[in-house]
VOFI-29855 format. One record per atom (N, C-alpha, C, O): residue in one letter; atom name; y, x negated, z negated. Coordinates in Angstrom, 3 decimals. Each point is the difference from the previous one (the first is absolute). Example, Ala and Ser with C-alpha at 12.3 -4.5 7.8 and 13.67 -1.06 7.14 Angstrom:
! residues 2
+--------+-------+----------+----------+----------+
| residu | atome |       py |       px |       pz |
+--------+-------+----------+----------+----------+
|      A |     N |   -5.690 |  -13.190 |   -7.800 |
|      A |    CA |    1.190 |    0.890 |    0.000 |
|      A |     C |    1.200 |   -0.900 |    0.000 |
|      A |     O |   -0.019 |   -1.036 |   -0.665 |
|      S |     N |    1.069 |    1.386 |    1.385 |
|      S |    CA |    1.190 |   -0.820 |   -0.060 |
|      S |     C |    1.090 |    0.770 |   -0.730 |
|      S |     O |    1.108 |   -0.509 |   -0.169 |
+--------+-------+----------+----------+----------+
***
This chain:
! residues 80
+--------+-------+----------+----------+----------+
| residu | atome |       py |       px |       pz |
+--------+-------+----------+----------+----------+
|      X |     N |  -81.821 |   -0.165 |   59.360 |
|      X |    CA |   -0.759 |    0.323 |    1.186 |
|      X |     C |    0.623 |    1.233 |    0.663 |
|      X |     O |    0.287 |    0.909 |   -0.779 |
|      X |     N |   -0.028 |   -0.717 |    2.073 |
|      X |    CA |    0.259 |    0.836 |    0.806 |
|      X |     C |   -0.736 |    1.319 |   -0.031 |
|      X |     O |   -1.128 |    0.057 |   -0.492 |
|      X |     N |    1.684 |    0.931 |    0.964 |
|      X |    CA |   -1.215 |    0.808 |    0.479 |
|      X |     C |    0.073 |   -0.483 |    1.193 |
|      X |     O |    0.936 |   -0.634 |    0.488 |
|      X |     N |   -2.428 |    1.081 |    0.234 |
|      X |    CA |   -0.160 |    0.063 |    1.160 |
|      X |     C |    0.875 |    1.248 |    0.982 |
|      X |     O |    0.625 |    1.029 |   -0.255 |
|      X |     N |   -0.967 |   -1.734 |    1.382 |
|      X |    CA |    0.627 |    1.128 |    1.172 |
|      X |     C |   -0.604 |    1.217 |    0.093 |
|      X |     O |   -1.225 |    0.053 |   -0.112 |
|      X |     N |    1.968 |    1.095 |    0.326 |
|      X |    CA |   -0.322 |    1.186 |    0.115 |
|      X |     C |   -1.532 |    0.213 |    0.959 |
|      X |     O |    0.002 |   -0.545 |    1.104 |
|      X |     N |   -1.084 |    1.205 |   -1.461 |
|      X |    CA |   -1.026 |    0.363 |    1.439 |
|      X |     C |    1.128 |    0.444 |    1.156 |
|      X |     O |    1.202 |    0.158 |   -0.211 |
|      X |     N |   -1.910 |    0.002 |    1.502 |
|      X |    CA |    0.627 |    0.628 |    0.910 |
|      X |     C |    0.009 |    1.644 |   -0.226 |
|      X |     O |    0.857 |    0.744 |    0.478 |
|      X |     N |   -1.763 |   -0.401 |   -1.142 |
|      X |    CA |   -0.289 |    1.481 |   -0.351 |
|      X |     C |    1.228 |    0.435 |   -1.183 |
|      X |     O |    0.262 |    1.191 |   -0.166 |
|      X |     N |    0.207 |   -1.896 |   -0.353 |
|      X |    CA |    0.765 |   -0.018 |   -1.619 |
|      X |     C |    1.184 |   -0.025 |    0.806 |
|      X |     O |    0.840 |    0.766 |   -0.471 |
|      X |     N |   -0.473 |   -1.324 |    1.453 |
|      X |    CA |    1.094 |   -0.886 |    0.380 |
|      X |     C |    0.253 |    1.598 |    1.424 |
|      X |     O |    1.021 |    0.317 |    0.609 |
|      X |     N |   -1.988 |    0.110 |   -0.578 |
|      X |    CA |    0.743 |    1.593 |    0.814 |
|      X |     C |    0.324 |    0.812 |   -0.714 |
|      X |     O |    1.010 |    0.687 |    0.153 |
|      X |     N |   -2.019 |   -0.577 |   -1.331 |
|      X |    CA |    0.171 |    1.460 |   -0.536 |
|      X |     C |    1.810 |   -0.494 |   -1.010 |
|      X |     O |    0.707 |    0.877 |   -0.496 |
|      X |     N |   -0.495 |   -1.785 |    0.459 |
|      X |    CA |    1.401 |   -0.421 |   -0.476 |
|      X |     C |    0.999 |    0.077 |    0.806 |
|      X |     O |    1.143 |    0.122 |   -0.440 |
|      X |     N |   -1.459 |   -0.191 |    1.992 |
|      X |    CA |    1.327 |    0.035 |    0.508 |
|      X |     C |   -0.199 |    1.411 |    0.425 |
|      X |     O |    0.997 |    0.621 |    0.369 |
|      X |     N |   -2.350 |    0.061 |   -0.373 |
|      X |    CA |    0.378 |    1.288 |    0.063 |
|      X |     C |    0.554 |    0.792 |   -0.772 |
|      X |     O |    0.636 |    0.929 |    0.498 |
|      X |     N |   -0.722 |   -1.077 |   -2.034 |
|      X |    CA |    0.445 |    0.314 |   -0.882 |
|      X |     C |    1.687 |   -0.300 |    0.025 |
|      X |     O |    0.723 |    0.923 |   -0.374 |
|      X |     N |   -0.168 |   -2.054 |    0.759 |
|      X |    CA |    1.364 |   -0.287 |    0.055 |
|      X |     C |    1.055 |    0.725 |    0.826 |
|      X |     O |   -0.441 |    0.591 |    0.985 |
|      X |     N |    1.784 |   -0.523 |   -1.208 |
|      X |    CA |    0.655 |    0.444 |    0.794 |
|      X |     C |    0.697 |   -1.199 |    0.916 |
|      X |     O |    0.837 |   -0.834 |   -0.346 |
|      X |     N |   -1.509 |    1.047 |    1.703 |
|      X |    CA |    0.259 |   -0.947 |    1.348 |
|      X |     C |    2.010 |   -0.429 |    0.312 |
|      X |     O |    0.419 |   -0.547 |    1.020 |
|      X |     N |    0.257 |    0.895 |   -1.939 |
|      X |    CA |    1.339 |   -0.078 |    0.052 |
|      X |     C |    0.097 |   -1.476 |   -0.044 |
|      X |     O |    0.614 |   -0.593 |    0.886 |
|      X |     N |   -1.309 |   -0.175 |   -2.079 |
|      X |    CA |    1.142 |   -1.339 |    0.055 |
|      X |     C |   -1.390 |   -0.867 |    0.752 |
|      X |     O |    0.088 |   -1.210 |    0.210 |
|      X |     N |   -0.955 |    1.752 |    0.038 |
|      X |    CA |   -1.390 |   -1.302 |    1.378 |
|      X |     C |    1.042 |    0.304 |    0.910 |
|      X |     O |    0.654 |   -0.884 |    0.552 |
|      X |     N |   -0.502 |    1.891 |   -0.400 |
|      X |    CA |    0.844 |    0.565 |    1.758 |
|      X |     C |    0.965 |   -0.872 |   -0.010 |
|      X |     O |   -0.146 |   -1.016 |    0.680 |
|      X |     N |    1.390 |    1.210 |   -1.471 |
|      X |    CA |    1.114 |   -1.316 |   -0.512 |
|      X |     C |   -0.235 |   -1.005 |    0.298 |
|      X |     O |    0.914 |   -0.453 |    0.688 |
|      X |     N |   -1.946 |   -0.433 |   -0.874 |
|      X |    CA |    0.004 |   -1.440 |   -0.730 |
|      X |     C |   -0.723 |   -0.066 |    1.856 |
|      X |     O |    0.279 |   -0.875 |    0.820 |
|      X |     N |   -0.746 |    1.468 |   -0.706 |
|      X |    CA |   -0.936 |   -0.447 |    1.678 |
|      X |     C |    1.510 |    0.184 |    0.583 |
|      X |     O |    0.369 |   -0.979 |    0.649 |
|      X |     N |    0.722 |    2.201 |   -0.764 |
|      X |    CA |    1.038 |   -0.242 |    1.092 |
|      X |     C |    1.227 |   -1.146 |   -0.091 |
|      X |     O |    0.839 |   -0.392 |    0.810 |
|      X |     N |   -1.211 |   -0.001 |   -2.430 |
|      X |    CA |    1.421 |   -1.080 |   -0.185 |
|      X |     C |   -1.235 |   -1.255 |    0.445 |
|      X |     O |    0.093 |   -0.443 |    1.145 |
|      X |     N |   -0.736 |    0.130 |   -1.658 |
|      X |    CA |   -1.154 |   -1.144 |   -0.066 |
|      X |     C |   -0.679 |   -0.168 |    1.107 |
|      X |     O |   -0.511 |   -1.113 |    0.124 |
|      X |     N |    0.322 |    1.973 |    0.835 |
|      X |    CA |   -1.421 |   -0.397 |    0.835 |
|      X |     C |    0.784 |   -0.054 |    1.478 |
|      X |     O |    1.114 |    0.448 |    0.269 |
|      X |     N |   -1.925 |   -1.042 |    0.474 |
|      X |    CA |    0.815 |   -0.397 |    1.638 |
|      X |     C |   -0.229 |    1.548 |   -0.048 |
|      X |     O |   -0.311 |    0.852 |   -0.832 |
|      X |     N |    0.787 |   -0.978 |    2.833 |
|      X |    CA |    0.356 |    1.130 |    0.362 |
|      X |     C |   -1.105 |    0.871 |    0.112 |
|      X |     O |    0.380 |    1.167 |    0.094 |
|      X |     N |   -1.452 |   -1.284 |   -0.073 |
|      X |    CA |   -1.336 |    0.673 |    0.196 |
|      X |     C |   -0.043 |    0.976 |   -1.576 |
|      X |     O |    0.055 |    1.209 |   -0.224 |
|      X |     N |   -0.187 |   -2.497 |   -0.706 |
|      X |    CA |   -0.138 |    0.507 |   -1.986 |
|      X |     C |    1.418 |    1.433 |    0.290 |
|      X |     O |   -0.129 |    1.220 |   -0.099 |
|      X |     N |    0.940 |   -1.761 |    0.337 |
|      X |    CA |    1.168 |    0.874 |   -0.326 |
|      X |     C |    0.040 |    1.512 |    1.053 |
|      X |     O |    0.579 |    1.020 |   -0.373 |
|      X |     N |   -1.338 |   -1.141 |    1.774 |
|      X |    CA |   -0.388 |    1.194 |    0.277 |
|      X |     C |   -0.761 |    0.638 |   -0.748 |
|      X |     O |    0.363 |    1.078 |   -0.471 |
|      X |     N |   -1.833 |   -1.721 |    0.149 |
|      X |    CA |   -1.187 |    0.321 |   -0.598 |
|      X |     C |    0.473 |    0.732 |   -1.299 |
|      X |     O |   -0.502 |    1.057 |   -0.382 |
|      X |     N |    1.639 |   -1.795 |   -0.343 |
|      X |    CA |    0.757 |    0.415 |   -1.412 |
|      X |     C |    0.523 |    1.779 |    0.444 |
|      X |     O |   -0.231 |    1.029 |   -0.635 |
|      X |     N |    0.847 |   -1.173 |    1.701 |
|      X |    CA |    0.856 |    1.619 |    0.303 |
|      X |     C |   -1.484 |    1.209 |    0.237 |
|      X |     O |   -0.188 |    1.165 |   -0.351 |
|      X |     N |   -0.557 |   -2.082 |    1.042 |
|      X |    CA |   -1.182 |    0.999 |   -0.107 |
|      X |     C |   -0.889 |    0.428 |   -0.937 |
|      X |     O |   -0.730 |    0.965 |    0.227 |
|      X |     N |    0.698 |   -1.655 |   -1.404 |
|      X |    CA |   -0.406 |    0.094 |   -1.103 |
|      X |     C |    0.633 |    0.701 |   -0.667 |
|      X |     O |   -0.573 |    0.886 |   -0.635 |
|      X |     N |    2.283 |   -1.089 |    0.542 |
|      X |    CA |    0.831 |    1.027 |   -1.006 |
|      X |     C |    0.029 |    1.746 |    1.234 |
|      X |     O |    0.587 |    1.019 |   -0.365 |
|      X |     N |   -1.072 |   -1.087 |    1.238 |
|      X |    CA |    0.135 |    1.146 |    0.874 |
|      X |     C |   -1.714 |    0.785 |   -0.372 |
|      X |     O |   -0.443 |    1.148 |   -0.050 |
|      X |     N |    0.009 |   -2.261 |   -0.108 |
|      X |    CA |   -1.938 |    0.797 |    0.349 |
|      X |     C |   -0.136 |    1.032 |   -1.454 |
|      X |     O |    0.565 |   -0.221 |   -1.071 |
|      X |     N |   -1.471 |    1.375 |    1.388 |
|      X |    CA |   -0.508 |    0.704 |   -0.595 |
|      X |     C |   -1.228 |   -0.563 |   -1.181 |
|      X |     O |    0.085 |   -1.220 |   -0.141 |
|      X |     N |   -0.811 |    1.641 |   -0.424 |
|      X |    CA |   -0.787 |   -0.814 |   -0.625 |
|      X |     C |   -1.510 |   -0.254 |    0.764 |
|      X |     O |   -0.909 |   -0.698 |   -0.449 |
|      X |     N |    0.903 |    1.263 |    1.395 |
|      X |    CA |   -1.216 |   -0.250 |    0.744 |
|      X |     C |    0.404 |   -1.051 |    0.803 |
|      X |     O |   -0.813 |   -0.919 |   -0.102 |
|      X |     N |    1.892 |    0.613 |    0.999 |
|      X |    CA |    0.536 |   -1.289 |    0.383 |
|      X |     C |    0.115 |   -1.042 |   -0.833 |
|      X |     O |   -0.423 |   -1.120 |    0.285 |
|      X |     N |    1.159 |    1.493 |   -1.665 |
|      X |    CA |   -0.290 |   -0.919 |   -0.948 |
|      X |     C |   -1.235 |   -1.053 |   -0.026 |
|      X |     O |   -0.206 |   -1.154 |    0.373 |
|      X |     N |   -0.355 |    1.985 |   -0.891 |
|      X |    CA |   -1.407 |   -0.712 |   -0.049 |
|      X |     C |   -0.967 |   -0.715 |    1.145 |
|      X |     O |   -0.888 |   -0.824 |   -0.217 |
|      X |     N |    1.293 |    1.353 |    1.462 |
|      X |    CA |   -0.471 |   -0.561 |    1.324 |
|      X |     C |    1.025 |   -1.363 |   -0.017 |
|      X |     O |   -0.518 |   -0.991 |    0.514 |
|      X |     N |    1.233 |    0.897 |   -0.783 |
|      X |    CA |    1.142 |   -1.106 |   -0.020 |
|      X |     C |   -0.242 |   -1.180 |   -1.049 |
|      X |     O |    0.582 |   -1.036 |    0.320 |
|      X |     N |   -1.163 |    0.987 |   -1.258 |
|      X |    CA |   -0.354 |   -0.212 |   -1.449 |
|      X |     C |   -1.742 |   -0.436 |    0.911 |
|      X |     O |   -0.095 |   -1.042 |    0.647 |
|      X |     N |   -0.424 |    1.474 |   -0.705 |
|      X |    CA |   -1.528 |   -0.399 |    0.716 |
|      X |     C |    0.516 |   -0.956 |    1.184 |
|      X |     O |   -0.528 |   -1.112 |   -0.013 |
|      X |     N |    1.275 |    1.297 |    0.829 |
|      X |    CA |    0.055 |   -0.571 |    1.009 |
|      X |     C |    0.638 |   -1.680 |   -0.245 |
|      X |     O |   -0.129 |   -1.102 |    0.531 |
|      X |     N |    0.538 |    1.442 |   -1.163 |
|      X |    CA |    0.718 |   -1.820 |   -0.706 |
|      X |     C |    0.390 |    0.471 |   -1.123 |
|      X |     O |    1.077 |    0.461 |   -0.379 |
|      X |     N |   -2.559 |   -0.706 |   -0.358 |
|      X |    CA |    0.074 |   -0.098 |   -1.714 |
|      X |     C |    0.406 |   -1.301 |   -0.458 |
|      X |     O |    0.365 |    0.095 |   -1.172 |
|      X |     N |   -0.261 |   -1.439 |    1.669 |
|      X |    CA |    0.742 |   -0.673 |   -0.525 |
|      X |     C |    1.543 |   -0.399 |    0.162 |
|      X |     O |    0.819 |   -0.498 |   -0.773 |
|      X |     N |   -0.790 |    0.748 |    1.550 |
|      X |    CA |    1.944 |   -0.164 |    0.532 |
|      X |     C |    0.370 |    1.120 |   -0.458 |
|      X |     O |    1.229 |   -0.045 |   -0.057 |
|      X |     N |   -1.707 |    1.320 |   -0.409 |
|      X |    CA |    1.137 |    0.752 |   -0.337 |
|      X |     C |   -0.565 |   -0.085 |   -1.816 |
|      X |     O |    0.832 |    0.556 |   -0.716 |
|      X |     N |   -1.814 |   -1.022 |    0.070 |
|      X |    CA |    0.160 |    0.138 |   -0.948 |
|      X |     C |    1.237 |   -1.835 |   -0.923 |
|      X |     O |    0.703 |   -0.220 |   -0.987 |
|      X |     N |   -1.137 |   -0.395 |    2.018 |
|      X |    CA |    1.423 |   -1.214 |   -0.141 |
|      X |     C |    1.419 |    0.522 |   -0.142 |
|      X |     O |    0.875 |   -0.612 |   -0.612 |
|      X |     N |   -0.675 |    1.953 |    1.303 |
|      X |    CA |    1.432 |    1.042 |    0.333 |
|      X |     C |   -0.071 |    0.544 |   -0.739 |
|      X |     O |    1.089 |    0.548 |   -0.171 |
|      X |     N |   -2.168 |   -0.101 |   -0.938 |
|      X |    CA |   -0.277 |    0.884 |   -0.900 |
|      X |     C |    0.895 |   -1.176 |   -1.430 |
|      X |     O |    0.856 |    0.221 |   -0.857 |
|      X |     N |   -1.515 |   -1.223 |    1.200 |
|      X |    CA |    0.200 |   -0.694 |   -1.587 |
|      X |     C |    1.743 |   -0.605 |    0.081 |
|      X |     O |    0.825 |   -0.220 |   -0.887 |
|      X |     N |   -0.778 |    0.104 |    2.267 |
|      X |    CA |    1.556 |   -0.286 |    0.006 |
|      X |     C |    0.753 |    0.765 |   -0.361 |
|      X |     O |    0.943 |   -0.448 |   -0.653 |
|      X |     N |   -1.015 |    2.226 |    0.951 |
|      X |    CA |    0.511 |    1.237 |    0.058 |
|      X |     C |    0.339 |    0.023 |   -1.905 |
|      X |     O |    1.060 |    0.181 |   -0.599 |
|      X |     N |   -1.897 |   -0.340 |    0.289 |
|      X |    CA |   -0.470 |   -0.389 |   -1.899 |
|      X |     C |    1.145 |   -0.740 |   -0.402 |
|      X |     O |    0.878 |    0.374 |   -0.778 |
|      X |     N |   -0.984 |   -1.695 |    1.511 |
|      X |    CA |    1.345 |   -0.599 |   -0.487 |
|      X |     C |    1.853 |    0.380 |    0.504 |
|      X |     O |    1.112 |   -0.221 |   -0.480 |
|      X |     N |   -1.747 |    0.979 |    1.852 |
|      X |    CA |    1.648 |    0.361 |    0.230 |
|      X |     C |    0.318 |    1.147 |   -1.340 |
|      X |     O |    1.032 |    0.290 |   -0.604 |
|      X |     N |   -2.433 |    0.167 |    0.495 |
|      X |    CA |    0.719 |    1.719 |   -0.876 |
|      X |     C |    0.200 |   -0.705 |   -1.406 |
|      X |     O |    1.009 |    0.566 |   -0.418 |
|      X |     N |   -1.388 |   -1.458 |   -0.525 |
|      X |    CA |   -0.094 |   -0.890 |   -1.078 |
|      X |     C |    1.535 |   -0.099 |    0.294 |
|      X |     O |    0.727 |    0.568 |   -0.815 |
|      X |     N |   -0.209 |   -1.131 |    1.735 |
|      X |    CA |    1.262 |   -1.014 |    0.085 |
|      X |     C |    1.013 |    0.996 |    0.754 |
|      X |     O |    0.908 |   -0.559 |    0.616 |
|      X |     N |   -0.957 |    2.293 |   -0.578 |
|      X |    CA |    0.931 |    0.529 |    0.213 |
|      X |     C |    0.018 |    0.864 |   -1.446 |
|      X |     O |    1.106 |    0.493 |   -0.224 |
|      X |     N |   -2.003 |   -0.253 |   -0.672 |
|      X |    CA |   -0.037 |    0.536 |   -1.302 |
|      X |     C |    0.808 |   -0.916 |   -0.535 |
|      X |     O |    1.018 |    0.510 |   -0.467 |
|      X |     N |   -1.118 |   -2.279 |    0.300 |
|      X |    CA |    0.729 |   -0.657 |   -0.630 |
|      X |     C |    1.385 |    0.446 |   -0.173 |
|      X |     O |    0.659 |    0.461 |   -0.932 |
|      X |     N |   -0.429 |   -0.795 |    2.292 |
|      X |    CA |    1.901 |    0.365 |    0.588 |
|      X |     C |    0.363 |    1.014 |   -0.264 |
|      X |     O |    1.209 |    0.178 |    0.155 |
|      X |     N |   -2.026 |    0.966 |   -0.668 |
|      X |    CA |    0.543 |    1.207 |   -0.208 |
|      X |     C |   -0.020 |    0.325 |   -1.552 |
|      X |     O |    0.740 |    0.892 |   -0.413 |
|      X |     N |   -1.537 |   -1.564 |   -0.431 |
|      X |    CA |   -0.022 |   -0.002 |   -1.193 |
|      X |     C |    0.515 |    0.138 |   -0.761 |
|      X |     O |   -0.500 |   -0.129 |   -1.118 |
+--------+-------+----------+----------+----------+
***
């Protein structure tokens, strides 16, 4: 059995907790041109932007979040 999906409440205080380097990444290699601005503004925002950014489309950037997971997984590999 799975776990279930993160609350939306669980699922901020995690990407607040995270460092926005590889969501920012994965939205600028991965996401049209909008994700991949949105990505530069995310690796640029302070943490009060952060989080206005993160509230504002908690699900598309936590999708950038879980991708970001697998780019950083699969650049640890290569470097191993």
């Amino acid at each position: 059995m799975s776990d279930p999906r993160p609350t939306p409440e669980d699922r901020l205080a995690q990407l607040l907790a995270a460092e926005p380097y590889w969501t920012a990444r994965a939205m600028q290699e991965q996401g049209s041109r909008f994700y991949a601005a949105l990505g530069q503004a995310l690796d640029a925002a302070d943490l009060r932007n952060r989080r206005l950014l993160y509230i504002t489309w908690p699900d598309e950037i936590w999708d950038f979040y879980e991708r970001g997971l697998l780019l950083e997984a699969a650049e640890s590999e290569s470097l191993g």
